[in-house]
N, C-alpha and C positions, 0 to 999 in steps of 0.2 A: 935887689928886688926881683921877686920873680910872679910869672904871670900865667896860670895853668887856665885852661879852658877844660869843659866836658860838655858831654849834653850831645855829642854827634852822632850819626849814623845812618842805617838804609832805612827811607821810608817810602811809601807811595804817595804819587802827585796827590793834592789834596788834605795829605797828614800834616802832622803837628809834630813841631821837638821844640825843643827848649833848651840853649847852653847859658855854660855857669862857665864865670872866670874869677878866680880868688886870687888878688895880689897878695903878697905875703915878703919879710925882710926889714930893709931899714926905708919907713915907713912914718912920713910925718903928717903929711896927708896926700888927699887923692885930691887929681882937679877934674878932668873932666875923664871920664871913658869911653872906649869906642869897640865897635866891633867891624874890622874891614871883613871880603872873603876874595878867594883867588879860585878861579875856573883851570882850567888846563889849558895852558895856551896862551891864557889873558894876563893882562896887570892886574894888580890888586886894587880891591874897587873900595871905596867906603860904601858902610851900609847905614850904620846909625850910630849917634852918639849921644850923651847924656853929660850934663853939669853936673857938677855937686851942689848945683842948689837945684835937681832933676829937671831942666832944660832940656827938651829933647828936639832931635833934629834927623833924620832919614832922606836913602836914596828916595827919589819916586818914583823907583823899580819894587819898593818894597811897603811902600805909605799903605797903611790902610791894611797889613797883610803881616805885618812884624812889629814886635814893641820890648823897647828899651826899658830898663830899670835897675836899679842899684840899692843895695842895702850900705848903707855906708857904716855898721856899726860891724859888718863881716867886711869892711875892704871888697866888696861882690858887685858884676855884673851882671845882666843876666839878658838871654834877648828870645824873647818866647815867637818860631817860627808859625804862623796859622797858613791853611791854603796854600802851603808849601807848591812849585811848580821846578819842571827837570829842570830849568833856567838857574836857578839857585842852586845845582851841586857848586862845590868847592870848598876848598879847606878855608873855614872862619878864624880869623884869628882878632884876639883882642890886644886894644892897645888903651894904657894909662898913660896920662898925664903924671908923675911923683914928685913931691917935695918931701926930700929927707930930712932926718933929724939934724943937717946941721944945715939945711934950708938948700939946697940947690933943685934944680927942678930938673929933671928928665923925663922922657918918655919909652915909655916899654911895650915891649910886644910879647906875646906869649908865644907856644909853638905852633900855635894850630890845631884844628880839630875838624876834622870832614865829614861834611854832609853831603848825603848822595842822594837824588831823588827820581825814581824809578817813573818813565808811563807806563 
């Protein structure tokens, strides 16, 4: 299973981005996804996550200012940033919940994909 993100780069405080992470592989279903991100320096933080029955749940560092969503017919996450602030650089990375086709379950990470956000 593999787990690509996009959607990142330089913006200024205040902008907007939007990433994308498509699981793809041996693929039976998704359970829940998540998008952590990692600062310079810090641990990696959860930021928001989504069921597959679109259950959502967020830091409330980001409530109110970020929103989770999922197409489950692309295997897709998605997490649309609003009011972005320089607090929020670091590399995002997603993670799935997987049940394969011969049912076992694991969870995955992608590589990362870095937001930077300028004052």
């Amino acid at each position: 299973v593999q787990l690509v993100e996009s959607g990142g780069g330089l913006v200024q405080a205040g902008g907007s981005l939007r990433l994308s992470c498509v699981a793809s592989g041996n693929i039976f279903s998704i359970n829940a996804m998540a998008w952590y991100r990692q600062a310079p320096g810090k641990q990696r933080e959860f930021v928001a996550d989504i069921t597959s029955g679109g259950i959502t749940n967020y830091a409330d560092s980001v409530k109110g200012r970020f929103t989770i969503s999922r197409d489950n017919t692309k295997n897709t996450v998605y997490l649309q940033m609003n009011s972005l602030k320089p607090e929020d650089t670091g590399v995002y990375y997603c993670k799935a919940g997987v049940t394969n086709i011969a049912r076992s379950r694991l969870d995955y990470w992608g590589q990362g994909t870095q937001v930077t956000v300028s004052s």
